[in-house]
C-alpha positions in Angstrom: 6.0 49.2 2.1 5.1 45.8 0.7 7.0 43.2 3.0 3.4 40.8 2.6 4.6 38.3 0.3 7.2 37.4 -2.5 3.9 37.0 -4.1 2.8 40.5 -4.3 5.8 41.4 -6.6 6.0 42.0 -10.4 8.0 40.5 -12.8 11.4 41.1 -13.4 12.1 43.5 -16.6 14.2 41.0 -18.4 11.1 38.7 -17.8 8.6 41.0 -19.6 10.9 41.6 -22.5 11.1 38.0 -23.1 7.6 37.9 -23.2 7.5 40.5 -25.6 10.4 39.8 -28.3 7.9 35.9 -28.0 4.6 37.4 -28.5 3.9 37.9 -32.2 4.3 35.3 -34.9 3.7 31.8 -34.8 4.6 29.1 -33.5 4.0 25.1 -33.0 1.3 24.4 -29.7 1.2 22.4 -26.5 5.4 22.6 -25.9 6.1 22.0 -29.4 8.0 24.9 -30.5 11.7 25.2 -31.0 11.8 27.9 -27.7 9.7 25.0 -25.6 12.5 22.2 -26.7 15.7 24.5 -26.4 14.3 25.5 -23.0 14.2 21.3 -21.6 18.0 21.0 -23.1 18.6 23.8 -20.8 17.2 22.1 -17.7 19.2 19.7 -18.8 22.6 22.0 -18.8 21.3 23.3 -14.9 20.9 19.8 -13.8 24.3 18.4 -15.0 21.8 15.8 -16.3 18.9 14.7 -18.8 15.6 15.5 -16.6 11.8 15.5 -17.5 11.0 18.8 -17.3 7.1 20.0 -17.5 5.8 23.7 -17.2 2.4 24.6 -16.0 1.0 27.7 -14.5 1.2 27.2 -10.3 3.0 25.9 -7.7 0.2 24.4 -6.3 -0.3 22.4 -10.0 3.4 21.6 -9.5 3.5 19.6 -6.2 0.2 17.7 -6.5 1.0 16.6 -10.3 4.2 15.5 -8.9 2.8 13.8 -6.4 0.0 12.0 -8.6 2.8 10.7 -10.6 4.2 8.6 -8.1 0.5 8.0 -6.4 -0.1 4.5 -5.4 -3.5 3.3 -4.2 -4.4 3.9 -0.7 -1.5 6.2 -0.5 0.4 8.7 1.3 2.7 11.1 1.9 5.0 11.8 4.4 5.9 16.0 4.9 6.0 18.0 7.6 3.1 19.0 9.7 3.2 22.7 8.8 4.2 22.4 5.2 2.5 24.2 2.2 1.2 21.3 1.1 -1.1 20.5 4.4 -1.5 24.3 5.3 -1.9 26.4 1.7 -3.0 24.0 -1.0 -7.0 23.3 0.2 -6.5 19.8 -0.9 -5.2 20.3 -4.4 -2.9 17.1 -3.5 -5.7 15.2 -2.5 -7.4 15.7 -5.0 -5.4 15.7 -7.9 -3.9 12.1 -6.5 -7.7 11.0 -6.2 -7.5 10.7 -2.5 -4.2 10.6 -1.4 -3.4 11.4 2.1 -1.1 14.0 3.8 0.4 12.6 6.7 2.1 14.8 9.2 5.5 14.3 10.8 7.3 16.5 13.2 10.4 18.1 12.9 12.0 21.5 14.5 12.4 24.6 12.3 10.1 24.0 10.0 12.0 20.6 9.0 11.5 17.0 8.8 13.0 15.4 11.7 14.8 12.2 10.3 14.4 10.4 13.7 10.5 11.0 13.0 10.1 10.0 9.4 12.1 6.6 10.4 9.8 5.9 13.6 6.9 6.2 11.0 8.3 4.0 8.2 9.3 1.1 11.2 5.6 1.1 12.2 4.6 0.4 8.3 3.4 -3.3 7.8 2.6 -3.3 4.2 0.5 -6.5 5.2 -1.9 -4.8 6.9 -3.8 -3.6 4.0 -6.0 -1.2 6.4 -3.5 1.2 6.7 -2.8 2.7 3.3 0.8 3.0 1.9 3.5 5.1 2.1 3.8 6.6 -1.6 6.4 9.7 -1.3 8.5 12.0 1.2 8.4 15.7 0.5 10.7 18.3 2.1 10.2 21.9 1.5 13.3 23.9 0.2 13.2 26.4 1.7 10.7 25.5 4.6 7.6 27.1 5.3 9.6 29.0 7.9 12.1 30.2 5.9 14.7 27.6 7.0 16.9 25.8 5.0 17.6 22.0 4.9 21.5 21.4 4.5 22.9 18.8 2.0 23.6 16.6 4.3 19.7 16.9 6.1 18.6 16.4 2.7 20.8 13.4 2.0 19.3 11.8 5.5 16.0 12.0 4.2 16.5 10.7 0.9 18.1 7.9 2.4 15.4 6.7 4.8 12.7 7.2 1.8 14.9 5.0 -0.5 14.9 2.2 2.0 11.3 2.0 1.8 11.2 2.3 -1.8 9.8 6.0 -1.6 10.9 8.9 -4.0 11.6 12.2 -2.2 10.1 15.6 -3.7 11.3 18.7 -2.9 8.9 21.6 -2.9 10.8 24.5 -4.4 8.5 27.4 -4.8 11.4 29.6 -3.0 14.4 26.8 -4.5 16.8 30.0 -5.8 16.7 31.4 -2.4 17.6 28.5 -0.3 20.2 27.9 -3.1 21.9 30.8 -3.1 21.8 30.6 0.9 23.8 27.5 0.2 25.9 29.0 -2.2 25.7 25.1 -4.0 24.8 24.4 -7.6 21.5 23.0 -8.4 22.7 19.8 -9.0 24.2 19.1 -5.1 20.3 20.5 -3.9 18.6 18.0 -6.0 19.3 14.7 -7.7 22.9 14.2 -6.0 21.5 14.6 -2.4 19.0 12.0 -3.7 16.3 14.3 -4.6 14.0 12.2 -7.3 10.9 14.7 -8.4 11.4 18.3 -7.8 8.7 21.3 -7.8 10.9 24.3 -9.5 9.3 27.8 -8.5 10.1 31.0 -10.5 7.0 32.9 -10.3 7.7 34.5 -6.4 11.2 35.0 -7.9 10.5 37.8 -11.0 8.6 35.6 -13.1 5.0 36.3 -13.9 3.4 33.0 -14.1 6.1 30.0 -14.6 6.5 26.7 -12.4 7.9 23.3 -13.6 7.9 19.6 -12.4 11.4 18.4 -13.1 12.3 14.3 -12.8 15.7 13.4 -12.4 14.5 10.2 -13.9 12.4 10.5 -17.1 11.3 6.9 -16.6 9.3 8.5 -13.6 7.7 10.4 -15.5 5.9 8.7 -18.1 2.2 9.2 -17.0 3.0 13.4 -16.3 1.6 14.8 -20.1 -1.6 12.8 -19.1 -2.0 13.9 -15.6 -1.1 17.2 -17.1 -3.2 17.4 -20.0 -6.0 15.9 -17.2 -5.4 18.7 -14.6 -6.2 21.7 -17.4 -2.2 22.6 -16.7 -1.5 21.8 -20.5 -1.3 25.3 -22.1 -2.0 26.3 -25.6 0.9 28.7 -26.2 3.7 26.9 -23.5 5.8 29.1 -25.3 5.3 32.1 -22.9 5.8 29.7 -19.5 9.3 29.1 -22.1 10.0 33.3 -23.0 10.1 33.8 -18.7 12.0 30.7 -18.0 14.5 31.5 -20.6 14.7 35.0 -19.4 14.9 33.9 -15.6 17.4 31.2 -16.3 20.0 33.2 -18.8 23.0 34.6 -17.4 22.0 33.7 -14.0 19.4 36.0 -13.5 16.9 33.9 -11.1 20.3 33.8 -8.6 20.8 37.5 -9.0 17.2 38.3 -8.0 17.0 35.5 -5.4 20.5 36.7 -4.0 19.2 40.2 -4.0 16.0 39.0 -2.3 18.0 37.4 0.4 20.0 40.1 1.2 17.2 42.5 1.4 16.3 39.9 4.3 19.7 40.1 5.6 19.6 44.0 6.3 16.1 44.2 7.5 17.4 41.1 10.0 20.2 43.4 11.3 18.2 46.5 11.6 15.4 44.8 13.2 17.9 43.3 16.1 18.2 47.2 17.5 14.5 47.8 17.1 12.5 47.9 20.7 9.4 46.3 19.5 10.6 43.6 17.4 12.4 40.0 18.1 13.7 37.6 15.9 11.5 34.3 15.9 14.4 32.5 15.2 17.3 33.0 12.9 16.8 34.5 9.4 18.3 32.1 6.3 16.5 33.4 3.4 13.9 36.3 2.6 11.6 35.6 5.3 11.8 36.9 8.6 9.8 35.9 11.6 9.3 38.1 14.5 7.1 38.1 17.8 6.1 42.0 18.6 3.3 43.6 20.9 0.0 43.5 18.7 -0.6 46.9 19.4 2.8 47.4 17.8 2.3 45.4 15.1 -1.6 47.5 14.3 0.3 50.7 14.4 2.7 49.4 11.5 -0.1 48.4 9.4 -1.5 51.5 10.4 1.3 53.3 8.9 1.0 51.2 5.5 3.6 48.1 6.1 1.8 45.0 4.7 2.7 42.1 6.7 1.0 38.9 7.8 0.6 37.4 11.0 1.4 33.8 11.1 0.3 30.6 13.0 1.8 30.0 15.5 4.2 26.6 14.8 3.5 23.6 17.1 7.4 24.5 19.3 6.4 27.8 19.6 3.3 27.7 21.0 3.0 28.5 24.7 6.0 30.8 24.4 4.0 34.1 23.4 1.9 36.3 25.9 -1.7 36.9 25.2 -1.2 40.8 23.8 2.1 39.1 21.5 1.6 37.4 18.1 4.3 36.4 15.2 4.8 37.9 12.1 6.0 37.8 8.8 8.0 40.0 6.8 9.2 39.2 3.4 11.5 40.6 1.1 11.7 39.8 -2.8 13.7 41.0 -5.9 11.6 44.0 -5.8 12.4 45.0 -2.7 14.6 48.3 -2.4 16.6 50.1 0.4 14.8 52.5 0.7 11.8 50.7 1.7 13.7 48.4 4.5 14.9 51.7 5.6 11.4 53.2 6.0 10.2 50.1 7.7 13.3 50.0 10.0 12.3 54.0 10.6 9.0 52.8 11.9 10.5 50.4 13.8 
């Protein structure tokens, strides 16, 4: 019963098969070939707009090449204090931006709090060369927690960064699920709420290795195939990052997975509100789930062969858990079946 990570799952069939139909033959190098260009007009048709697009191989390679294209010296950027990008990427940000900082801001649920973010642009003096500068906002969507920011939340944001001058980057490594949450096309998530630089995830979502930095403004984006090349993310044979996202992207296939994924989520979530050993963290939006259960509990279900990770415990949360208590994870993907929430929901 694999509820660890969206991580631990395969890749979807229709994935592998464009893989396979790509593999033989030839074809131009570096994102030359006719699949690599038919793939950016389709970005393009997704967007409701021309973008850059650019694939490489990680999420991780997605947000800190995004971020060095916008670095500035002595910069910094503004995300939440229990992001990915200050908790999971070891410094990747740092230093792929050559020393860019990550500065923390508050915010409930996993979410920027506007009132925060505003507080710490006011105090900026850009005279006071000591201090660094301010060189992006970046909001996870969804958020390390599995919460979603709503248009409007998103919209706040992007307005406060454009009054400083700041672009705002989205970290989408779960983007399809908090989409399809939202039940609003790609467009409204992104560039219209005033999104400028977005990390696009497919690989938790059924691809096998696929992530791209997309700017709503190619004029951003002018440095990118050199910080690419530069960052070893500049493959060969682009054309099989192209064969998934083609795959993943026709006939709406990376929302059928992501909406399957969620409501995997959704049924654990109500099953797990009758269990006696479980409650919900907080409320469930996507295909994470949090819960707070006895860590006795919690052995005996690893015990029983449920992977699952216990979780640090968020700044709000903190005080609110006894000494023999912890919080979990679970986490569903578009691998998931019934059968195995049912087993877990057995156990539980």
């Amino acid at each position: 019963m694999f509820f660890a990570s969206d991580n631990w799952s395969g890749a979807a069939d229709e994935v592998m098969q464009s893989l396979t139909r790509h593999a033989g033959g030839f074809a131009p190098a570096y994102g030359t070939s006719e699949l690599d260009l038919s793939l950016e007009q389709k970005f393009n048709d997704l967007f409701e707009r021309e973008v850059a697009v650019f694939f490489v191989g990680t999420g991780t390679a997605a947000n800190s090449l995004a971020l060095s294209a916008v670095n500035r010296p002595g910069g910094f950027v503004l995300c939440h204090r229990e992001s990915h990008l200050i908790q999971d990427e070891a410094g990747a940000p740092e230093f792929f931006t050559s020393g860019a900082r990550l500065s923390p801001l508050d915010g409930a649920s996993g979410k920027i709090n506007p009132g925060e973010l505003a507080r710490v642009l006011d105090r900026f003096d850009p005279t006071f060369v000591h201090r660094g500068q301010p060189m992006a906002v970046s909001l996870t969507q969804s958020s390390e927690v599995g919460t979603v920011y709503s248009l409007d939340e998103i919209a706040e944001l992007a307005v406060l960064a454009k009054n400083s001058g700041l672009p705002l980057h989205m970290d989408g490594a779960r983007f399809a699920n908090a989409l399809v949450a939202l039940d609003v096309p790609p467009a409204d998530m992104t560039w219209r709420a005033g999104v400028d630089v977005l990390s696009f995830g497919g690989t938790k979502n059924g691809c096998w290795c696929a992530e791209a930095v997309v700017f709503f403004d190619p004029d951003r984006a002018k440095q990118l195939p050199y910080i690419r090349k530069r960052a070893a993310q500049l493959f060969s044979k682009t054309r099989f990052i192209a064969a998934q996202f083609h795959a993943y992207l026709d006939d709406e296939l990376w929302l059928r997975l992501a909406r399957h994924a969620n409501a995997m989520a959704e049924q654990l979530e109500a099953g797990m509100t009758n269990s006696p050993i479980v409650d919900m963290a907080w409320p469930r939006q996507t295909n994470e789930l949090f819960v707070t259960m006895a860590k006795d509990d919690a052995k005996r279900l690893s015990d029983a062969g449920v992977k699952f990770y216990a979780w640090p415990i968020p700044a709000e949360f903190e005080g609110r858990l006894s000494p023999n208590s912890g919080l979990y994870r679970f986490v569903t993907s578009f691998a998931t079946t019934r059968q195995q929430v049912d087993q877990l929901l057995a156990l539980l």
